[in-house]
N, C-alpha and C positions, 0 to 999 in steps of 0.2 A: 566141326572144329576140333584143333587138338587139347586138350587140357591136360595138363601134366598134376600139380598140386593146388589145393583151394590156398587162398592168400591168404589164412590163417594159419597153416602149417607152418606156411614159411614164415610168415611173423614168427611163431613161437621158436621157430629155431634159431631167429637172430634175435630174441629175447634173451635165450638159452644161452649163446655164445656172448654175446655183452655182460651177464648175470655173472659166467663165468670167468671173466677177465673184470672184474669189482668195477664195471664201467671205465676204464681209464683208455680205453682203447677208440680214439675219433671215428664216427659214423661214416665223415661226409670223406668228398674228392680234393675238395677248394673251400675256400674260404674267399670272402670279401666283407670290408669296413665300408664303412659309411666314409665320402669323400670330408678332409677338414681342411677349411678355408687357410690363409694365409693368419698367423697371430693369434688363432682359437683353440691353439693346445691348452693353454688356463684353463679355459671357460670350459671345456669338454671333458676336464677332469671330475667336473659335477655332474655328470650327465651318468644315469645308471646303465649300464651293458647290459641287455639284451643276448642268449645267447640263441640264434635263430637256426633252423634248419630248412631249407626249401627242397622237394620231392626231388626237381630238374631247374634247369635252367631253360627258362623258356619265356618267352614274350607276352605268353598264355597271363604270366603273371608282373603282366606290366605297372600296376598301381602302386605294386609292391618297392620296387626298382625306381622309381620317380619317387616314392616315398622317401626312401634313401638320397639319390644325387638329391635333390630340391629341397631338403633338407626338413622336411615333414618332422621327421621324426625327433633329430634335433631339438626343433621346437618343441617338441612336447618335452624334453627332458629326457630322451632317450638314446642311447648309440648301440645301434645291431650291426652282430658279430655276426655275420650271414656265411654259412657253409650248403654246399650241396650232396644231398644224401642220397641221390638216385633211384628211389624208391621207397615209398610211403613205409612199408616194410620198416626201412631205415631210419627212416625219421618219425616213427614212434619208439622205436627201440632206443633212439637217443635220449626223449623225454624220460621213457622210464629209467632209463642207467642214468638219468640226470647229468648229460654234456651238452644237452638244449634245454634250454626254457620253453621255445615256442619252436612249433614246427608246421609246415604248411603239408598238407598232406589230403590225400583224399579221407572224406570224414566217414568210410565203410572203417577203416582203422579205431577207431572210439569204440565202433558196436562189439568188434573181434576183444578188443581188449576187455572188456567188460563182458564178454560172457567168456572168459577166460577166469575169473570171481577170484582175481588176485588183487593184491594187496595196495596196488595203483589202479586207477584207472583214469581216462582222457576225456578232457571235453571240448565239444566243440564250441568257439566262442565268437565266432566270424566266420561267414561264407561268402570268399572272394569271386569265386565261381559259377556260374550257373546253364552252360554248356560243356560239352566235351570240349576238348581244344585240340584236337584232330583231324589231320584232313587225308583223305587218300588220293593218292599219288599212283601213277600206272606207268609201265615202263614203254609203253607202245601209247602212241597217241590215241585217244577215245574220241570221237566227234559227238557220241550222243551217250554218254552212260548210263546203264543200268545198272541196277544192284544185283540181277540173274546175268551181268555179266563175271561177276567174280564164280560160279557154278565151275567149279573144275581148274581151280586156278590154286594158285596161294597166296601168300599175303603174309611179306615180313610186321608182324605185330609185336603187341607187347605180354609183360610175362605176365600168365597166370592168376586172377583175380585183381589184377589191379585195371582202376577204373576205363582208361581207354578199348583195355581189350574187351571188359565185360559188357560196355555202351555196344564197340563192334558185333559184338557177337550175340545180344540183341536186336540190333537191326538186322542183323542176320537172318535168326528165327522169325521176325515180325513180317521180312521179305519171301519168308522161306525158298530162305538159298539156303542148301545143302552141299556137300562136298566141296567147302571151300577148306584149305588146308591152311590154317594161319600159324605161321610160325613163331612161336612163344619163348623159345630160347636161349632168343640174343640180348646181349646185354644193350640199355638202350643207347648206350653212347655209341653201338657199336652196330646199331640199325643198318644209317643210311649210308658206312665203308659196304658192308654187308650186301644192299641191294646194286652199289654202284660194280658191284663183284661181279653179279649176276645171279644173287640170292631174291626168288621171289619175282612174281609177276604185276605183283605191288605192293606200294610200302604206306604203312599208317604213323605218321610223323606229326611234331609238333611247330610251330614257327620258332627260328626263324628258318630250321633245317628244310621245310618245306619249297619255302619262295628261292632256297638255293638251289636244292636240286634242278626245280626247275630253271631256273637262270641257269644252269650250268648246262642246260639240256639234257639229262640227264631223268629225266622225269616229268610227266603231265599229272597236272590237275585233274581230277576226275569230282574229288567230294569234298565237302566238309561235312562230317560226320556229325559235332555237335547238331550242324543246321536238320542234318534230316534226321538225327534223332528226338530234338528238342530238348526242354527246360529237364536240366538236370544238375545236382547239387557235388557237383566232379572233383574242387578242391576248397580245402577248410584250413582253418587258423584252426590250432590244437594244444594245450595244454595240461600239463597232469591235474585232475581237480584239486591238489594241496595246496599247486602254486599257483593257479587261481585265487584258491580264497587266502592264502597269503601275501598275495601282491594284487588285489583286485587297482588299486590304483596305476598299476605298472597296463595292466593287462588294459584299461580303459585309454591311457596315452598310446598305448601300441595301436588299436581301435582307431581312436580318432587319427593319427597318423596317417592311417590307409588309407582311411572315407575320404582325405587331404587327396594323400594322390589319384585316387578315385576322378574326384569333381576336377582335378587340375587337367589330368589323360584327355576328359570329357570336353573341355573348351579349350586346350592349348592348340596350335597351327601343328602340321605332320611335320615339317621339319625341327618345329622346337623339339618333340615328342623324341624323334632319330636323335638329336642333342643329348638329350638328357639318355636316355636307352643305351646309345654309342659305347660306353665303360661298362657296361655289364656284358655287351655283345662285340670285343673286339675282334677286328678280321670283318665285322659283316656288314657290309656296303649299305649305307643310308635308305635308297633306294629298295632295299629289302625290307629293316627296318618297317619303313612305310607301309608297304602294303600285306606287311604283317600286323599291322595296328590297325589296319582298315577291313582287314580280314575279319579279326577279331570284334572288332566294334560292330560292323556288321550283321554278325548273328549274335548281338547283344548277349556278349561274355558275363559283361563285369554286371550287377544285378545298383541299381539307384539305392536298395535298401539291403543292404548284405545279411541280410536272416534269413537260416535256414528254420523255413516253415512245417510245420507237423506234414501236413502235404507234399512235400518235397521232402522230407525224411521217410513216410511211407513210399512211393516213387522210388527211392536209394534201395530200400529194402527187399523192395519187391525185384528190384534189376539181380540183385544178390542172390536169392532163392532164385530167381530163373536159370542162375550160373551155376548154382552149385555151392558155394563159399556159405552161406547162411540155409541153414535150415530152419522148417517153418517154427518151429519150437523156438528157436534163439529169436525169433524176433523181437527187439525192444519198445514193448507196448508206449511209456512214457520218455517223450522225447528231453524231457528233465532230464534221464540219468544220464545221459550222453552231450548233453549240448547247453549252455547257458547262454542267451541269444539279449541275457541283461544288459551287456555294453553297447550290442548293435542299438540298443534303444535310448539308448545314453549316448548317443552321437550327437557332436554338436549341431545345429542347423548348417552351415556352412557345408557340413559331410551327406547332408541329405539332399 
């Protein structure tokens, strides 16, 4: 596989570049509000803002997005100002330039930053995740796939120590497939124009770009990556530890909020689901929608108790060192300095 830089590099240079512009400079692409009813601008003036940042925009992080339309969050006393940052990368460097509160991100970002022994450091406080949320995609139809099919191919992937490539590229070595050439240099918005160019002889995407390409013909299912890699802790709720323990009360209604949309995702019908999803993902047909939430549920994404376990933070570490990004030295013996998993257990029963 190719690797260009370990994902702490590039962290530190968009630390470096935020540092030096006094943070005033926005992270993300986009932004989106929480939707407000008819006659509830009063009442919403009491509600604290939230300043949120999400890695992508993706279906991956559906609990999140129904938290919002369904009004989860609301209820707790809350309104997120939701941007997307396009890489974890980005949305820790927003917590620390301080233009987000909370950022969704892969939780390998917490360990980088802390053995960085500056002056902030992240923690993880919620684990949304618990598969990869990647499926691959082949540009010729596969009738029976293998993993020593990709052997002399390539493969539009993603950049550089961030979590989808480092999962692929352990299933990689675990299959030992050799000479797969996965291309790491596309920006990810700019994937799957990239593959439909004729970049690559497969593409490693997330929903709901997946169930398009294919509807569009344009591409065959071959994998989901999560499913044949297994349980793995891919994306996290993250915060600076100051405004943790300065807002632990904020950070516990954000908490409860999710576990809401969580248990809702879990028993609502698939068309309520495409409803509610619809405003986040405009342009993309219901029918998509769908069997991208079926996708996901299927290899049991969303985890019943959202805690990132000492066992699934060694798991994290260890995929890390296989890549390159973490060396053995840097490992974070105590899963304390990095993660406060106190609210996940302060969730109401209703969220469990």
């Amino acid at each position: 596989m190719k690797m260009r830089k370990p994902a702490c590099l590039l962290l530190t240079a968009v630390l470096l570049a935020l540092a030096a512009g006094c943070g005033t400079a926005a992270p993300a692409a986009t932004s989106t509000t929480q939707p407000v009813a008819a006659g509830q601008g009063k009442k919403d003036e009491a509600l604290k803002t939230v300043k949120f940042s999400e890695v992508i925009r993706s279906i991956f992080y559906a609990p999140h997005y129904i938290a919002m339309q369904k009004g989860f969050f609301k209820e707790e006393g809350l309104n997120v100002d939701m941007n997307t940052a396009q890489g974890s990368d980005k949305g820790a460097a927003a917590l620390i330039a301080g233009v987000a509160d909370i950022s969704l991100v892969g939780p390998e970002t917490a360990i980088y930053i802390y053995n960085q022994k500056g002056d902030k450091t992240l923690k993880i406080f919620h684990q949304l995740t618990m598969k990869d949320g990647s499926f691959l995609l082949s540009r010729n139809k596969t009738d029976s796939f293998k993993w020593s099919d990709l052997q002399g191919k390539s493969v539009v992937g993603w950049r550089p120590g961030s979590a989808p490539q480092m999962v692929l590229n352990t299933k990689l070595l675990q299959e030992k497939v050799a000479k797969v050439d996965v291309i790491t240099n596309i920006a990810s918005t700019a994937m799957a124009g990239a593959f439909t160019s004729g970049k690559g002889d497969y593409i490693q995407v997330f929903e709901p770009i997946a169930s398009t390409l294919e509807k569009e013909g344009k591409a065959h299912y071959v994998a989901s990556v999560g499913q044949a890699f297994g349980p793995f802790p891919e994306t996290s709720y993250v915060a600076t530890s100051d405004y943790i323990k300065n807002n632990p009360e904020t950070i516990q209604k954000f908490v409860n909020a999710v576990a809401k949309g969580t248990k809702w995702l879990n028993t609502a019908a698939p068309d309520e689901i495409a409803e509610a999803l619809t405003p986040f993902f405009e342009g993309t047909p219901k029918d998509i929608i769908v069997q991208s939430i079926d996708r996901y549920k299927k290899q049991d994404t969303w985890p019943a108790v959202p805690e990132l376990t000492a066992e699934q933070f060694e798991s994290l570490q260890k995929v890390l060192i296989e890549n390159g990004v973490l060396k053995q030295e840097q490992k974070v013996a105590d899963l304390a300095a990095v993660a406060d998993m106190s609210f996940v257990k302060n969730i109401g029963k209703a969220g469990k």
